[in-house]
N, C-alpha and C positions, 0 to 999 in steps of 0.2 A: 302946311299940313304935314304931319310926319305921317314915316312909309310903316307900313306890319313887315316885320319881320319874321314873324311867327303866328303860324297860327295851328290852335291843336280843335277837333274834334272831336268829341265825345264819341262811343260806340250805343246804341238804343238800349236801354234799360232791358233784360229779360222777364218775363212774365214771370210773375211773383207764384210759387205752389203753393195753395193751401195751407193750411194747417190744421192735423187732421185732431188735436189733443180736443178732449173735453171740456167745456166751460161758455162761459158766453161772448159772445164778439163785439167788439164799435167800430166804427169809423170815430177816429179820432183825430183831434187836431193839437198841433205842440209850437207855444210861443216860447223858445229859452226854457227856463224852467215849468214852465206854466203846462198843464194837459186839461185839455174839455174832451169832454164823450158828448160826440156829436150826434150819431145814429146809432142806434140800437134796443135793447140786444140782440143778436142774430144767433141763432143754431147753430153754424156752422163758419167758420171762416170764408170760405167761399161765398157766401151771400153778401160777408160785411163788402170781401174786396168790389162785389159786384155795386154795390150802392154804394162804395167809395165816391166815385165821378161826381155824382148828385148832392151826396152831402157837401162836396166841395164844392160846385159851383153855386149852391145855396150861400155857404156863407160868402164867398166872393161878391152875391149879389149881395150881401146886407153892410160888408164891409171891406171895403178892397185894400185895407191895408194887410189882411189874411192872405194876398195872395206873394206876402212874403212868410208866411210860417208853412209848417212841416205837417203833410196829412199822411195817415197812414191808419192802421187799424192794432186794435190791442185785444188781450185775450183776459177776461175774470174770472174767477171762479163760477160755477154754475150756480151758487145762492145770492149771488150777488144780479139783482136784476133791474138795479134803477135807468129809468129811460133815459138817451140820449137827451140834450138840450132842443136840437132842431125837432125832435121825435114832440116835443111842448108847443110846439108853435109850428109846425108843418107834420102834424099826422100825416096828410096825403105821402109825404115823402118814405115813411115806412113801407106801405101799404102797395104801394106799386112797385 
């Protein structure tokens, strides 16, 4: 069995600030090149970060090889207003 020589700890990620600009929000998720809009759209950045958790542990449940891609939230312009994917097949998840 070999010995660790090293080992480094991360410091806790800081809570993310809003984003106070104009337009609509998702939760979204990022495989390599690839972007889906998961949840949305929200009014406010602050609502998407808050239904962030949800929308990802939704697709964890449908497919756990997601819980190697990148979730995070993105900003569109405000005419741009096509639903999330999960917002298709889990309304309840908007909505609460």
């Amino acid at each position: 069995m070999k010995q660790i020589t090293a080992y480094q700890h991360t410091s806790p990620v800081p809570e993310q600030l809003p984003d106070l600009r104009r337009g609509n929000y998702y939760c979204s998720v990022k495989d390599g090149e690839r972007i889906q809009l998961l949840l949305g759209p929200f009014k406010s950045h602050k609502k998407a970060l808050l239904f962030l958790p949800k929308a990802k542990a939704k697709a964890l449940e449908f497919y756990f090889w997601s819980a190697f891609y990148s979730f995070g939230t993105l900003r569109m312009e405000s005419n741009f207003t096509k639903p999330g994917l999960l917002n298709l097949f889990f309304p309840e998840l908007f909505t609460t």
